[in-house]
N, C-alpha and C positions, 0 to 999 in steps of 0.2 A: 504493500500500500504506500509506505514510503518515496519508493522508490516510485510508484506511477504519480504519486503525488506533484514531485519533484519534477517529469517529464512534463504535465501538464503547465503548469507555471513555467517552465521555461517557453513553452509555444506561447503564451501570451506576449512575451516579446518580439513574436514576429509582427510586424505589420501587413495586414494580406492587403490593405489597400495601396500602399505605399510602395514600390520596386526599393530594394537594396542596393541594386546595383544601375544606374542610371546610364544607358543607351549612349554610345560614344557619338554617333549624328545629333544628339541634345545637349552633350557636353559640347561637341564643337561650336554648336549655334549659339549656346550660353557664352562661349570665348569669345564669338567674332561680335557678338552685343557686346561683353562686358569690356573688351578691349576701346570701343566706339565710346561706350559710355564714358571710360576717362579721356578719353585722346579729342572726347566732342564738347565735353563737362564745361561748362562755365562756372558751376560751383565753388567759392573761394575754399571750401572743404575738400576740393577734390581738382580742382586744376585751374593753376593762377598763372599758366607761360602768359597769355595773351595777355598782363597785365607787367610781369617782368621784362618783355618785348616791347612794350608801351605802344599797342596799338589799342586796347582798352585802358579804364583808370577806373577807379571807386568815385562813388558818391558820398556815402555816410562813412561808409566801415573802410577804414586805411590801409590799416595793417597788412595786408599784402602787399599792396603797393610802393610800402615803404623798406620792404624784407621781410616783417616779421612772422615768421613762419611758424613760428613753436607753439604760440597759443591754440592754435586748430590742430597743433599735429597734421601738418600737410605734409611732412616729410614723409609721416609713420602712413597717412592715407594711400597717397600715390607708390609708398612702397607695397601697400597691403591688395594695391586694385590688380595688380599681379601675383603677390608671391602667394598672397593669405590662403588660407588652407582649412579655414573652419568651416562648419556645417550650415552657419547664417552668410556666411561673408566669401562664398569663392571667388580666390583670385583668377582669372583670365588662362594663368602659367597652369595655375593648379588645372584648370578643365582641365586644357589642352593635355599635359601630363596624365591624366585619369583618362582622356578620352585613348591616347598613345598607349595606353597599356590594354587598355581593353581590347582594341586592333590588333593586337601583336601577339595577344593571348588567342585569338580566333583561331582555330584548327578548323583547314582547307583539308578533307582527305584527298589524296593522290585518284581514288579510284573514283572522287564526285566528278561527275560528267563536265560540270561546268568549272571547272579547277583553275584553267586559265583564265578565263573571266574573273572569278572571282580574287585569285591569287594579284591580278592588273587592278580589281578596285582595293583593296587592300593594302596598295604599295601607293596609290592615288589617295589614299584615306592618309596615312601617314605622310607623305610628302604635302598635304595641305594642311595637317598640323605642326609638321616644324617648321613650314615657312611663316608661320604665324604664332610659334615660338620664340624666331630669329627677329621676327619685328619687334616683338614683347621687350627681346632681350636687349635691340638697341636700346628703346627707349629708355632701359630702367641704366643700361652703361653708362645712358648720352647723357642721363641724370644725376648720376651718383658716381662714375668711377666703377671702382670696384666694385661687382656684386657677387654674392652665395650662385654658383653654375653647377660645378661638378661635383659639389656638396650637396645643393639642393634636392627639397622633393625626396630624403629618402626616409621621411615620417618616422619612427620609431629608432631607424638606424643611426638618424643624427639629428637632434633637433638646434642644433646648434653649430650650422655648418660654417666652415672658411670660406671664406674671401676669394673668388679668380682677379687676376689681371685683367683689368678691362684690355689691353692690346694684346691677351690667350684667350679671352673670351669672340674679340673680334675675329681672331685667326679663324678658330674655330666653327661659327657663325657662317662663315664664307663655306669653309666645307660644305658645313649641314645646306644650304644653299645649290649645293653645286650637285651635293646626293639626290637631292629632291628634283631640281629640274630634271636629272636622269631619267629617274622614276617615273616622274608624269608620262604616262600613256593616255592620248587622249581620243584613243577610240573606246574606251571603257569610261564608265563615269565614277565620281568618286562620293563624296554627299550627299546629289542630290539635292533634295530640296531642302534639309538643310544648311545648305549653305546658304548664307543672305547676302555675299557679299557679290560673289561673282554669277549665282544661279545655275553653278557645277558646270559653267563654260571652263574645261581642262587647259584651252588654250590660252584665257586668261589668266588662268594661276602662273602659267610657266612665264608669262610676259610679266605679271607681279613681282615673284622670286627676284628674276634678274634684276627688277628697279627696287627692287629692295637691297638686292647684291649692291647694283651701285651708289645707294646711298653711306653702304658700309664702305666701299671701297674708298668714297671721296673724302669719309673722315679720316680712313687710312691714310691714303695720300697726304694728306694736308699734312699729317703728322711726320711727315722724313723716315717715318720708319717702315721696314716690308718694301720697299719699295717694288718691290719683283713682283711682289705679292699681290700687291696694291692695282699696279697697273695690267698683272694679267686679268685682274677681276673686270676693271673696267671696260678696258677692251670687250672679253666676251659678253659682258651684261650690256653692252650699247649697244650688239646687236640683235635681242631678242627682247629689250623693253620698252615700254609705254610709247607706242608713235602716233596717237591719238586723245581727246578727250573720250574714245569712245572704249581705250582702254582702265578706266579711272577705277579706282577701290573705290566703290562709294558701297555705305551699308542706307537702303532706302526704310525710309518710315512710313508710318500709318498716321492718321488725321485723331485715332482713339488713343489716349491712355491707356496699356502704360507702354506700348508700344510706339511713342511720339520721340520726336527731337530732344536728345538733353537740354537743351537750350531752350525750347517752349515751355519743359515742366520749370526749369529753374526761372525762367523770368516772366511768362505769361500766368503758366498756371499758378506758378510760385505767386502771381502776384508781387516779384521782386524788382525792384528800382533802382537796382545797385549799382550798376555800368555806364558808362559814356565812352565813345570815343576817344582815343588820346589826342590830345594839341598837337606833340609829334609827328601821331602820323597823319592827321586831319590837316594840316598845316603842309604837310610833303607833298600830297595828293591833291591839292588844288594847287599846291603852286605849281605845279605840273599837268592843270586841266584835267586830271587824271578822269577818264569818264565812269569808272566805278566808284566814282563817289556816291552814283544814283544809287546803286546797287548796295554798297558798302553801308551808307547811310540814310536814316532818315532827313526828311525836308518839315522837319518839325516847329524849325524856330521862325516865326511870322512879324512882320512889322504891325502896326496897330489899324492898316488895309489890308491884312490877312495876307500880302507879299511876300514869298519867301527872301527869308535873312541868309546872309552865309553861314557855312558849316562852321562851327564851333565846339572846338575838341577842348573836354576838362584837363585839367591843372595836374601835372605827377604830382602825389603825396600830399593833396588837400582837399579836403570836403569840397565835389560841386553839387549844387541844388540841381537835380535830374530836371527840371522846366525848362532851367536858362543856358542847356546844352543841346549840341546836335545826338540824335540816339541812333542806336543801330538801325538798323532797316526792318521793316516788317518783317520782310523775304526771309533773313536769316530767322528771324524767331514764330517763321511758321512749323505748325507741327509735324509736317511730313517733309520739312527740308532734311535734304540728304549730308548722312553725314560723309567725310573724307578720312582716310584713313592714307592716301598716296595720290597723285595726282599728277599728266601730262606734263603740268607747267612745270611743277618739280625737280622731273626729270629731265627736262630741256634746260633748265639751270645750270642742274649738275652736270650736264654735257658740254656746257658753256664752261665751267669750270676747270673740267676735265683735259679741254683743249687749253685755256690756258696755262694747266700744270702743267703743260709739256708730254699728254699721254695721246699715240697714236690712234685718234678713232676719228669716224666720217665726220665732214662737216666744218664747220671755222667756229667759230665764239661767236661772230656776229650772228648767225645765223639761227646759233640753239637760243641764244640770247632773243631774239626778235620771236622764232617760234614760242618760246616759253610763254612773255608777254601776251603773244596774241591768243597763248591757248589757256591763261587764266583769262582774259576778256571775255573771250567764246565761251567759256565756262559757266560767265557773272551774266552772258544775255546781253553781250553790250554790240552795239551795231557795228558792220564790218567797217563804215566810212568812220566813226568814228573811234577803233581801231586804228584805222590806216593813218588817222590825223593826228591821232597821239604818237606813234613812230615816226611821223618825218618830223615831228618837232627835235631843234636841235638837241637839246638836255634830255633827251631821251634816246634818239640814234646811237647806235653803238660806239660809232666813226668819230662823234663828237662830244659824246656823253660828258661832262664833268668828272675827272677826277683817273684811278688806277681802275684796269679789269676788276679787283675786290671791291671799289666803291662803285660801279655799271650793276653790277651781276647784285653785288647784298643789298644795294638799295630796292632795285627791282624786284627781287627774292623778299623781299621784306613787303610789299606794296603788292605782292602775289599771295604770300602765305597769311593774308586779313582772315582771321577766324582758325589760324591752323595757329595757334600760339607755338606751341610744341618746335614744331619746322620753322618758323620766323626767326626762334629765338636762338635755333643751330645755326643756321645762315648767320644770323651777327656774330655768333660767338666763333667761329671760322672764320668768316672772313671782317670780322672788324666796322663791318661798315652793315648800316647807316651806326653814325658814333652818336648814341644815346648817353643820355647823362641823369644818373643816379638823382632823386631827388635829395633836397638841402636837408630835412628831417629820416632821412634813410636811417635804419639801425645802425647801431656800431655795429654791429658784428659783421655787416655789409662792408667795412672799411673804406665808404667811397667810391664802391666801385657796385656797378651795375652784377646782379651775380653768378658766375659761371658755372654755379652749379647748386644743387640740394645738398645740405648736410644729412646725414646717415638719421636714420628714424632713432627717436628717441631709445624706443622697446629694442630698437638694436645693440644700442650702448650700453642699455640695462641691461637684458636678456642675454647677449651675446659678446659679453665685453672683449674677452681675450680676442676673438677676431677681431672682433668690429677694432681696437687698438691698433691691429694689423696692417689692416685696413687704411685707417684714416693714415697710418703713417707712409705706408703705401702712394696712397694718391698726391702725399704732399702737403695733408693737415688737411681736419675733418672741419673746411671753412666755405664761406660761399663765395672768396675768390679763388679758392684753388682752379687753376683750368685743367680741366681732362688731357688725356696725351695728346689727342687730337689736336687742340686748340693750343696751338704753338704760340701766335701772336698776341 
């Protein structure tokens, strides 16, 4: 009796309504949301680039805008929208990881009819989660240095893992990269309709991969170091990424809750009032007729005949009254705007760059420089003539542009990545330009300097001291000017 006692009470801990083990195509679709959800987040809890880039700024609430980062734990956020691992809170890495293991544990018998098929989606299933690893992983590098890699994710075996070299983390990166595209066989499918991003077109992941390659690669470069390395990447990734907007990562939204834009829930539904334009970049983009103004901005501010006034970008590091500012555009904070995740214009940048660093691939500077431009316009909706009018102006022409190829390409990169804070804020911190300046009440901890990086999550310092020590001494001191290896100048 005991003994059946004791059997019974143990089944009550099963859940018959609840699966135990969660379906690797709902993991992957939970990743490519949750990854969108920070990379798209305006939430000052959850992603504040577009404000350290200073193409937005605060109204009421400062403190980001000024550095201060520790009161909200945004270090410990943006580390955890990836790494976390609990049962409320999956990080992104965590799906993708969980999804990875459940693929690789599938047994294909030799003797199922359909072996080949399925053995081709399976290798399809995997190669579209590490390429979506290898983004995760820039992001958390381009932000922190060193992060937990070849420690990570082994739950019980180490909860307290070491540190990679962000430049053994990037090597590496490049492989997983170079496996994957292999792998993609795109006469078999891979997700399906889980996937949101590309809708299991196989030929877009493989044209993704590569412009993801070379976004790793152009930090490599920058850096002097790998050089061999650096430039074989780019080379082969220029010829099989993004040659359109019609290749773009975008993840599409719904018009319903809770499937809408991060951006609607935080500032429509939120009811939130918190943002304006920065002076900065509102100030660059008309003195430049820039025609995404329309796009970029609202036509909010009126004279006392209802006329529109000019665009009016808030102050770095001081309260503006949300009325007596220009605001974002409707456009961006509708509910079913699409989010970005990689984009055409991007990678016409980096191709622009790429010929400037002296690396063999098609094309000149001016050229990827001009397509970039025109294919974030094309992007915003803005008409071809005026397009065409904004290139032959001189201060914008290649030929005549103001300034060194790092001030043509970052200014422009900067006036393309509006709403990508994230990628705005790698373009300045590479190449230097546009030269933005710290506000006068910035934290000390800032030292005056605009910051080149996130310091390590709190819970990291507590939890994981002896690395995390490693670590910060590693990258040069756990500060927000340390620059990454990348970021030479």
């Amino acid at each position: 009796m005991l003994v059946s006692s004791c059997s019974d009470l143990s089944d009550l801990n099963v859940d018959e309504k609840n699966s135990s083990k969660v379906p690797a195509s709902t993991l992957f679709t939970s990743a490519e949301k949750g990854i969108a959800e920070q990379v798209i987040n305006t939430s000052v809890n959850k992603n504040i680039f577009r404000l350290v880039n200073q193409q937005w700024t605060e109204t009421t609430y400062i403190d980001e805008s000024i550095y201060q980062w520790t009161t909200r734990k945004i270090s410990d956020n943006h580390w955890n929208a990836f790494f976390s691992g609990t049962t409320t809170n999956d990080g992104s890495l965590y799906d993708l990881i969980q999804a990875k293991s459940y693929v690789e544990n599938e047994v294909i018998l030799t003797a199922d009819p359909d072996f080949v098929a399925k053995t081709a989606i399976k290798k399809n299933q995997l190669a579209m989660i590490d390429v979506l690893i290898v983004y995760s992983y820039q992001i958390l590098v381009d932000t922190f240095g060193d992060v937990p890699y070849s420690d990570a994710f082994k739950g019980s075996g180490n909860y307290l893992p070491k540190y990679d070299k962000a430049l053994d983390i990037y090597k590496d990166l490049i492989v997983r990269l170079d496996n994957s595209i292999t792998n993609i066989n795109t006469s078999y499918q891979g997700f399906g309709s889980a996937d949101v991003i590309y809708k299991d077109n196989l030929s877009s992941w493989i044209k993704f991969a590569n412009s993801v390659k070379l976004k790793l690669a152009i930090n490599l470069k920058a850096s002097g170091l790998e050089n061999a390395l650096a430039d074989a990447a780019i080379i082969s990734a220029s010829k099989s990424c993004f040659t359109s907007n019609k290749d773009n990562a975008k993840i599409s939204y719904q018009t319903n809750v809770p499937n809408t834009n991060p951006i609607y829930v935080e500032l429509v539904s939120g009811g939130r009032h918190d943002f304006v334009p920065a002076k900065p970049f509102v100030d660059a983009l008309v003195s430049k007729n820039d025609p995404r103004t329309k796009a970029y901005f609202a036509q909010n501010l009126k004279d006392e005949n209802g006329n529109p006034l000019p665009y009016k970008g808030g102050v770095i590091g001081i309260k503006n009254t949300y009325s007596k500012f220009t605001h974002v555009s409707d456009t961006i904070q509708n509910p079913d705007f699409k989010g970005t995740y990689l984009d055409y214009a991007e990678v016409e940048f980096l191709l622009a760059e790429a010929v400037e660093r002296g690396v063999s691939i098609n094309g000149n500077a001016a050229t990827h420089y001009t397509n970039a431009i025109k294919a974030s316009m094309e992007d915003w909706g803005v008409a071809s003539s005026d397009i065409q009018s904004y290139l032959a102006q001189p201060s914008v022409a290649y030929s005549t542009a103001a300034g060194s190829w790092e001030q043509k390409i970052g200014e422009q990169a900067w006036y393309a990545m509006f709403n990508r804070g994230f990628e705005g804020w790698t373009f300045t911190r590479r190449l230097n330009f546009p030269v933005l300046m710290p506000p006068s009440n910035a934290v000390a901890e800032a030292e005056g300097q605009i910051p080149s990086r996130m310091t390590y999550p709190i819970r990291e310092q507590t939890l994981n001291a002896t690395n995390y020590n490693v670590a910060a001494a590693s990258v040069g001191g756990d500060k927000l000017k340390t620059k990454l290896f990348w970021d030479k100048n």
